[in-house]
C-alpha positions as CSV (number, residue, x, y, z in Angstrom):
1,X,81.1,107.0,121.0
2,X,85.0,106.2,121.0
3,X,86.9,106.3,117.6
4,X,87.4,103.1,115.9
5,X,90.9,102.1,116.7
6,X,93.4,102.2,113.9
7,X,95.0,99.8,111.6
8,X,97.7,102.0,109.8
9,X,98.9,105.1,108.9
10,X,98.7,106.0,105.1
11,X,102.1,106.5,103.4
12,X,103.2,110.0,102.2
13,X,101.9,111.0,98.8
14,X,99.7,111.4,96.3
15,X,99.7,108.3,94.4
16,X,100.8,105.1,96.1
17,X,99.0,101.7,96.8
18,X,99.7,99.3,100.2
19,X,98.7,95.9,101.2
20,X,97.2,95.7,104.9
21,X,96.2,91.8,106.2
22,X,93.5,91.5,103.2
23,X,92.9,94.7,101.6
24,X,94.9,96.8,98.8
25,X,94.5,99.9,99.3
26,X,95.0,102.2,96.2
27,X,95.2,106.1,96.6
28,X,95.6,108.7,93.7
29,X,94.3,111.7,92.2
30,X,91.6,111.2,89.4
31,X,92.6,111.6,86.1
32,X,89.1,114.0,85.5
33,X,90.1,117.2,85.5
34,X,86.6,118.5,86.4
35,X,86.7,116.3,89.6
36,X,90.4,117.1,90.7
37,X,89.4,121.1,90.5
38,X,86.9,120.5,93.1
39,X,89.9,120.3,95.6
40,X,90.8,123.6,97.6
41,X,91.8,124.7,101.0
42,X,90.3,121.4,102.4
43,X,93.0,119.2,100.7
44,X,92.5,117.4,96.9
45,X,90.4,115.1,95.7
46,X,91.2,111.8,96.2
47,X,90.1,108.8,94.6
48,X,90.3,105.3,96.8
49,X,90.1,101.8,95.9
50,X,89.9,99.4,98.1
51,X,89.9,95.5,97.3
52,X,89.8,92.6,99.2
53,X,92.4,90.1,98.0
54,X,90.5,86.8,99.0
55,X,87.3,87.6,97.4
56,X,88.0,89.8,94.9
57,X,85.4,92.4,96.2
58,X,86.4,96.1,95.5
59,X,84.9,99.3,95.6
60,X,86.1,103.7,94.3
61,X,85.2,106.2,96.3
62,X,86.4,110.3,96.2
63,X,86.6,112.4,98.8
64,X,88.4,115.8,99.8
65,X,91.5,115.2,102.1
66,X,94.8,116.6,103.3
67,X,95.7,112.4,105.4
68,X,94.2,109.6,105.7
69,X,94.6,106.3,108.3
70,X,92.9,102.9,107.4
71,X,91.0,101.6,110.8
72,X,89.5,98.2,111.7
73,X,87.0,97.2,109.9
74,X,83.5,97.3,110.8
75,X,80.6,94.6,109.1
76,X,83.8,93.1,107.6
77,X,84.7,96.2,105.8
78,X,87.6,98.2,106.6
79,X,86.6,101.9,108.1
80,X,88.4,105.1,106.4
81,X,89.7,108.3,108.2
82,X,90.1,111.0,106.0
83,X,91.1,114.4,107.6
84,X,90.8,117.9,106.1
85,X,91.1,121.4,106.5
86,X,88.5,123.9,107.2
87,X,91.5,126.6,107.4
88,X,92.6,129.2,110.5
89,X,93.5,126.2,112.0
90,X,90.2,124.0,111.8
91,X,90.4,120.5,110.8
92,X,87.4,118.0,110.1
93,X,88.0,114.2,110.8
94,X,85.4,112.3,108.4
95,X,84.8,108.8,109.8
96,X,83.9,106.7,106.3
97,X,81.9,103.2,106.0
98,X,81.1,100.8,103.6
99,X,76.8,101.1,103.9
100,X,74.6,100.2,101.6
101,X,77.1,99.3,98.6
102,X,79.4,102.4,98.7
103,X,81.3,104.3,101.4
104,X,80.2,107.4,103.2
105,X,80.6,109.6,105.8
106,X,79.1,108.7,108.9
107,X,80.4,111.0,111.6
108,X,82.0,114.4,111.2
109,X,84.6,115.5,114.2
110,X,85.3,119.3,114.3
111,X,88.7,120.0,115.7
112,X,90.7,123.0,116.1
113,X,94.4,123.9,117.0
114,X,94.2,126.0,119.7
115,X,91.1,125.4,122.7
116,X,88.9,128.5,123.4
117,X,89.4,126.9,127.1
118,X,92.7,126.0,128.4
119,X,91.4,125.4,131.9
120,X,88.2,122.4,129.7
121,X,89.0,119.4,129.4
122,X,88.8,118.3,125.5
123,X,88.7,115.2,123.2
124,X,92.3,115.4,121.6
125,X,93.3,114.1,118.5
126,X,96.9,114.4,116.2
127,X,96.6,114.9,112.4
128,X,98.4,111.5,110.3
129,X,102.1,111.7,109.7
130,X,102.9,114.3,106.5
131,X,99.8,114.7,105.0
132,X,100.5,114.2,101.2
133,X,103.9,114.9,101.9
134,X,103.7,118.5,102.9
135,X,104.3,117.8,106.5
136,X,102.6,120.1,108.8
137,X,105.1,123.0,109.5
138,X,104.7,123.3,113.3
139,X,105.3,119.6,114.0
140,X,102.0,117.0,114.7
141,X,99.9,119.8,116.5
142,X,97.3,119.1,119.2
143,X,93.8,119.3,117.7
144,X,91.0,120.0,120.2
145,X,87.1,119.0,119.7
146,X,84.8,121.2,119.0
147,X,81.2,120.3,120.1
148,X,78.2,122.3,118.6
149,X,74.6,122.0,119.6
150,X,71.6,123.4,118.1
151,X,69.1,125.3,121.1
152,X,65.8,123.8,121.5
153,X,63.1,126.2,120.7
């Protein structure tokens, strides 16, 4: 199934808010500290508010990330990518939807830097532009996808 195509990139930073066609998009870190310690090598918590300007609709949702891009929407809602690290140069692209009343994850990408198979061809995908500011110190890397399957009994 192809990505959903994207809209924007986030800007850099850990508390801004933009304004893309309908939506405002607020980003920050939440003011609990319980909730901000559950952050690590992944990236922080992030809090994001989303509101649709028209009708006044808006939703909060949290979520672990080191960059995020705002994609087209799907069921009238607009689609989240939030990536994060897994560490040794693992990254996990989270693909989130407005279902049911709230967003959630509904498809998990594994990526790495470097391909176990130079000679296999591989899904490719680049991180979003300085990830909270930090940049990534190598320049946008390459990330290859990593497909798992259980075996069948």
């Amino acid at each position: 199934m192809p990505w959903p195509k994207r809209v924007c990139e986030f800007p850099d930073g850990e508390e801004f808010s933009f304004v893309s066609d309908r939506y405002e998009v607020r980003h920050h870190i939440p003011d609990d500290p319980a909730i901000q310690s559950e952050g690590g090598s992944g990236g922080p918590i992030i809090e994001l508010t989303l509101r649709d300007r028209q009708s006044g609709w808006h939703t909060t949702f949290t979520t672990q990330s080191v960059g995020e891009r705002l994609l087209v929407p799907w069921h009238g809602r607009p689609q989240i990518e939030v990536w994060s690290s897994g560490g040794g140069g693992n990254w996990v692209r989270e693909l989130y939807r407005y279902v049911d009343g709230e967003y959630r994850s509904v498809r998990i990408d594994d990526f790495e830097h470097v391909p176990h198979h130079h000679n296999q061809k591989a899904l490719k995908a680049t991180l979003p532009h300085g990830f909270h500011g930090r940049g990534y110190p190598e320049g946008d890397p390459a990330l290859y996808f990593i497909e798992a399957r259980l075996p069948t009994p």
